[in-house]
RODO-2510 file (C-alpha; in nm, 4 decimals, decimal comma):
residues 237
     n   res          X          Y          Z
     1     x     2,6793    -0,0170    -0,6855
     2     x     2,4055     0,1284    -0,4946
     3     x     2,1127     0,3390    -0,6848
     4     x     1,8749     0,5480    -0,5032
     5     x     1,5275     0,6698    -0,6582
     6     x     1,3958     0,9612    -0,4254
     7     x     1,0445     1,0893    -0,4975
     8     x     1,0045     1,5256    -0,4986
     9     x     0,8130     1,6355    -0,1457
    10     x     0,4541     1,6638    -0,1739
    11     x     0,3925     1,9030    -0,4983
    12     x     0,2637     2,2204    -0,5770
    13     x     0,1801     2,1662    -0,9288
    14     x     0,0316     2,5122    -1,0252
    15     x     0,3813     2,6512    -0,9403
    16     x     0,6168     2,3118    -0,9968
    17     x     0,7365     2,3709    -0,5986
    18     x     0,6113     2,2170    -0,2921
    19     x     0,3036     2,2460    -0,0594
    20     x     0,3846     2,3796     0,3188
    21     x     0,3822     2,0277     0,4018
    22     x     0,6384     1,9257     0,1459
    23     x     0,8848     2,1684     0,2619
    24     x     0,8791     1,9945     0,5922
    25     x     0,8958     1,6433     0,4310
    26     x     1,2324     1,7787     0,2315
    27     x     1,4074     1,8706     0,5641
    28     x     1,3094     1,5760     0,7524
    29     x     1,4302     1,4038     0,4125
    30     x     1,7867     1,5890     0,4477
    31     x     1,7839     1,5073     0,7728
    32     x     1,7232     1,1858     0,7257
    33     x     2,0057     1,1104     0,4649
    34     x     2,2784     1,3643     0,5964
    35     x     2,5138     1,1009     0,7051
    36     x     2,4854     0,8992     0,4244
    37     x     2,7598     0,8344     0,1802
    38     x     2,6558     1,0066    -0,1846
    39     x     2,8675     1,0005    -0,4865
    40     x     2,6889     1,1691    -0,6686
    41     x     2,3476     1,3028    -0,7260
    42     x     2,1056     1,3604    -1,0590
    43     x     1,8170     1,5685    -1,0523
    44     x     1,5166     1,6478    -1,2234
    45     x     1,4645     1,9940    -1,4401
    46     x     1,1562     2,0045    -1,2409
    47     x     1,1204     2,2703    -0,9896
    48     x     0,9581     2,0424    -0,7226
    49     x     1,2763     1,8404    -0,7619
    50     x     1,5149     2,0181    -0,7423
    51     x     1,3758     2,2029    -0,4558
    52     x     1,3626     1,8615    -0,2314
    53     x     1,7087     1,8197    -0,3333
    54     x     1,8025     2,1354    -0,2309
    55     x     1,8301     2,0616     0,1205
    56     x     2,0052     1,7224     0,1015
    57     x     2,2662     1,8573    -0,1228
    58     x     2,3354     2,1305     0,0935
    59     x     2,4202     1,8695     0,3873
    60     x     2,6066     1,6656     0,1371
    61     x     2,8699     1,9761     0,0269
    62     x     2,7738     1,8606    -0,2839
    63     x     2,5664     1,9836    -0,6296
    64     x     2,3672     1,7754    -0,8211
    65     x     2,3474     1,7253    -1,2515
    66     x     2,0517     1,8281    -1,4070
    67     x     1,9067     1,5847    -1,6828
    68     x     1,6354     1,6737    -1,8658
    69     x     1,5093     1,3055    -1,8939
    70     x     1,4918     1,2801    -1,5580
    71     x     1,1837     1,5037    -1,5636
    72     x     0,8268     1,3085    -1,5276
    73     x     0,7193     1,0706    -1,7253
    74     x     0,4160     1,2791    -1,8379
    75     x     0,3684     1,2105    -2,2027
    76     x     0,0027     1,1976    -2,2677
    77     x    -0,1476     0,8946    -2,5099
    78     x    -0,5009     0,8691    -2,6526
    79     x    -0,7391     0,7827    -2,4021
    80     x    -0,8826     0,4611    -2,5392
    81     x    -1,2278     0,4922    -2,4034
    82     x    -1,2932     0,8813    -2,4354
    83     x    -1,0274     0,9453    -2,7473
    84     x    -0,9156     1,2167    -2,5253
    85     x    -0,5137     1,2824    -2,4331
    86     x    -0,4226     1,1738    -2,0844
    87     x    -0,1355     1,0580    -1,8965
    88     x    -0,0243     0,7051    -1,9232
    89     x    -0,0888     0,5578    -1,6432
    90     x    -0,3746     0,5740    -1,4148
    91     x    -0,6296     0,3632    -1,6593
    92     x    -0,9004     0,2486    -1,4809
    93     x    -0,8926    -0,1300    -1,3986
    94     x    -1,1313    -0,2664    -1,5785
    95     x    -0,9703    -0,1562    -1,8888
    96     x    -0,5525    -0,2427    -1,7828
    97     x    -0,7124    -0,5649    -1,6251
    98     x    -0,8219    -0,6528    -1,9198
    99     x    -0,4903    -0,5682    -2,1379
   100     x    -0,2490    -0,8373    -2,1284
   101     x    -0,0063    -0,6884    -2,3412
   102     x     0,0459    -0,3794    -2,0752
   103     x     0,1876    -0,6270    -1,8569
   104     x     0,4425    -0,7388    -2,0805
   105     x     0,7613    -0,5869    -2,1120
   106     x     0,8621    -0,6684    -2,4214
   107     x     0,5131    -0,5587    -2,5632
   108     x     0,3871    -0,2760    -2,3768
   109     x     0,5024    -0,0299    -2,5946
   110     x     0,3694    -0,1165    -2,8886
   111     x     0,0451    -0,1171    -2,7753
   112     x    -0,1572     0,1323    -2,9482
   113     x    -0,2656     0,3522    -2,6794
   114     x     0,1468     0,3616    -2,6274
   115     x     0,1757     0,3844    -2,9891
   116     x    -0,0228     0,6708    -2,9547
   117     x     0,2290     0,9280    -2,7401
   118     x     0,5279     0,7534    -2,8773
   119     x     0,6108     0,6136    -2,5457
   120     x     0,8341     0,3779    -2,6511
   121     x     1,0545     0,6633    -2,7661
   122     x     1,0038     0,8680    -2,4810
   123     x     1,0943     0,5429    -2,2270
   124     x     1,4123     0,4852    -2,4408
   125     x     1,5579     0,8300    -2,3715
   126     x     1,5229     0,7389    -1,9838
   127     x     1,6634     0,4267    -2,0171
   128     x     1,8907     0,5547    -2,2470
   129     x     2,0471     0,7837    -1,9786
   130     x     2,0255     0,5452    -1,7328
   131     x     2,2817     0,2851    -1,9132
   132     x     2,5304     0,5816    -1,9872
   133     x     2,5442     0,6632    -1,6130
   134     x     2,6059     0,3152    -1,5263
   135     x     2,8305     0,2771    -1,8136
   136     x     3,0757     0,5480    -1,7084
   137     x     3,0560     0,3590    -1,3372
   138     x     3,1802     0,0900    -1,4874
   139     x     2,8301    -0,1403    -1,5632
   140     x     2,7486    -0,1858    -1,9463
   141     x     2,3732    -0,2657    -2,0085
   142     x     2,3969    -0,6554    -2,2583
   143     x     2,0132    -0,7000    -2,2543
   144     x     1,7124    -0,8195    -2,0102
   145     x     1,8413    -0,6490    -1,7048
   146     x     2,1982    -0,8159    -1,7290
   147     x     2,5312    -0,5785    -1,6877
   148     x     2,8327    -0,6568    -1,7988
   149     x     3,1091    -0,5237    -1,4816
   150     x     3,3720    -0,3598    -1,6776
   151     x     3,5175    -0,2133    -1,2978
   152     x     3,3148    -0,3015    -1,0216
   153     x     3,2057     0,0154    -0,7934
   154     x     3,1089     0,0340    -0,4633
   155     x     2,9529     0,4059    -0,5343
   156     x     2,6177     0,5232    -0,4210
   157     x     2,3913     0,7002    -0,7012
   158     x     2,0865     0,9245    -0,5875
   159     x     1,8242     1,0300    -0,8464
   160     x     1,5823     1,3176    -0,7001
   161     x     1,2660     1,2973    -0,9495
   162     x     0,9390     1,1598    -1,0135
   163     x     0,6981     0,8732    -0,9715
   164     x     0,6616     0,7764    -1,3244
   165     x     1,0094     0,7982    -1,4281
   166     x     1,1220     0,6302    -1,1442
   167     x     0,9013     0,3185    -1,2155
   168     x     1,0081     0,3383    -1,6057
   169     x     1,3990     0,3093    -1,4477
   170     x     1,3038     0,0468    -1,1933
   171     x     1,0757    -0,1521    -1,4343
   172     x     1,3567    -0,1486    -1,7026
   173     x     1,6636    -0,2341    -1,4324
   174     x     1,4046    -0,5512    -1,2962
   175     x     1,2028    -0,6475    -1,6448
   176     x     0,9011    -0,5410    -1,5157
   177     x     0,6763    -0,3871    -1,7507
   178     x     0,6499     0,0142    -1,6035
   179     x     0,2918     0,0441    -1,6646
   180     x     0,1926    -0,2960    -1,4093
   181     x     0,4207    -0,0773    -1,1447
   182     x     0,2198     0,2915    -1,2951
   183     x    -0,1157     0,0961    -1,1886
   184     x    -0,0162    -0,1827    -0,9062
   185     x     0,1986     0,0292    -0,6991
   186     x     0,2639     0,3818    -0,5257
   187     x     0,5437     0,5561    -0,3568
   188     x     0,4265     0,8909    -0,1029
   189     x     0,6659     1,1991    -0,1652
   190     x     1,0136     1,1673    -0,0688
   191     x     0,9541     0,7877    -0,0449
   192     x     1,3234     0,6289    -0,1144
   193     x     1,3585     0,3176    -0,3317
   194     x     1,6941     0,1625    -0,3052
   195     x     1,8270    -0,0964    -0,5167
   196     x     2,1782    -0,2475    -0,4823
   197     x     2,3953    -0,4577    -0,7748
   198     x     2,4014    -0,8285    -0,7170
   199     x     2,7273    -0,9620    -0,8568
   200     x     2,7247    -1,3278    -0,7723
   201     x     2,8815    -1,4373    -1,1117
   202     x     3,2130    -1,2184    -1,1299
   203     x     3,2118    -0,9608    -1,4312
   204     x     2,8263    -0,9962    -1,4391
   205     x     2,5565    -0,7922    -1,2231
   206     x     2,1715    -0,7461    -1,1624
   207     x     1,9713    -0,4635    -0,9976
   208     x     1,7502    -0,5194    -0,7233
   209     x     1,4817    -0,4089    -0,4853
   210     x     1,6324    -0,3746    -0,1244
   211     x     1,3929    -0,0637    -0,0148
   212     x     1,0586     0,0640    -0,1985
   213     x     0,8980     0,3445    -0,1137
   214     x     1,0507     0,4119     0,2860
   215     x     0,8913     0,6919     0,4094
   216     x     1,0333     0,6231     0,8169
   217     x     1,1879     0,9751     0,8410
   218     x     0,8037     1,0825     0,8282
   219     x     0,6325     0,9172     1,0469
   220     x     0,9581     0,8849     1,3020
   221     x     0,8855     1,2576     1,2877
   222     x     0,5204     1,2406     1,3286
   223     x     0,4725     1,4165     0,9785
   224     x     0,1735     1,2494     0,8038
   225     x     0,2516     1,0556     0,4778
   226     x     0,1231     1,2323     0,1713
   227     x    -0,1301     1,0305    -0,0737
   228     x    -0,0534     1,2952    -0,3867
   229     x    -0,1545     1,0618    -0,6422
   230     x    -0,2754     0,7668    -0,4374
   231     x    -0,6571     0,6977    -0,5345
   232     x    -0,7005     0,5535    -0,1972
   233     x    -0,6784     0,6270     0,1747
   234     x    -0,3407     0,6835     0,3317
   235     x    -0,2437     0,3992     0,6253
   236     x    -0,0132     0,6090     0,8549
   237     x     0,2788     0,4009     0,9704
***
């Protein structure tokens, strides 16, 4: 089973599309992937989703299902320093430094800044959705990252949505806790992170990392990576 997390293009977010430049990183994206083998395809509600899907779908034949937990993981939590709402990720480091619990995934979300946006509610729902996918592909979820191979599937999955969400998917799928990937790492728009069942032990699997974040049909193109949402300067590949 083969699962592929695809970042939108880089965003307009005062009219949930894309920039100029993320219409061009969409085609080169379609462009990129139009030989690939897709099974099927989830998107986002968002409009800067489904928008870099657009073009990939078209070369595909194919149309993608719409989940509305697929969206971005925007749920805003008390700020803990200025009591004001913000997004959950993004603290600055010397306050996640300092908080061990946000690195562990069994306690993260009881935290009380988490506590605080219920985001232990809102990262069930995505992980929720998640398990029925793979469930009706023949992987049941048993616990701590382990799946139970009812039919073993060779399919290929593709997810077209966020950053955030697609951290909270890949944090639950590898036990990491999502907010040390929400702080330690980044993905540029339509960045692809691939991750492929291991199934060593017949009737059992595990997710993992075999891409994160490949941006090649960018800079193969000579199109600029995007830092939307990076805090630091971009090093072009």
């Amino acid at each position: 089973m083969n699962l592929i997390f695809i970042r939108h293009a880089e965003p307009d977010y005062t009219i949930d599309s894309l920039t100029e430049k993320g219409w061009r990183e969409a085609k080169l994206l379609a462009e990129r992937t139009k030989n690939w083998k897709v099974d099927e395809v989830y998107v986002s509600p968002l409009g800067r989703a489904q928008d870099t899907a657009s073009f990939s779908l078209q070369n595909w034949g194919m149309e993608g299902v719409t989940y509305e937990w697929l969206q971005e993981f925007y749920y805003r939590v008390k700020d803990p320093v200025t009591g004001e709402p913000r997004i959950a990720w993004d603290f600055y480091p010397e306050y996640f430094t300092a908080q061990d619990e946000l690195h562990d995934k069994n306690a993260w979300a009881q935290t009380e800044v988490m506590k605080s946006g219920d985001l232990g509610g809102h990262y069930k729902e995505v992980t929720d959705g998640l398990d029925g996918i793979l469930a009706r592909h023949g992987y049941e979820a048993k616990g701590n990252g382990l799946f139970e191979v009812k039919e073993h599937s060779d399919e290929t999955l593709v997810f077209f949505c966020h950053l955030g969400v697609s951290f909270a998917m890949i944090g639950y799928l590898t036990q990491i806790a999502p907010p040390a990937l929400w702080q330690g790492f980044f993905v540029p728009p339509t960045g692809i992170m691939m991750m492929t069942s291991e199934e060593r032990v017949p009737g059992k699997a595990v997710f993992r990392m075999q891409n994160f974040g490949d941006s090649r049909h960018l800079s193969l193109a000579g199109e600029p990576i995007s830092g939307s949402g990076y805090f630091a300067e971009i090093f072009q590949q």
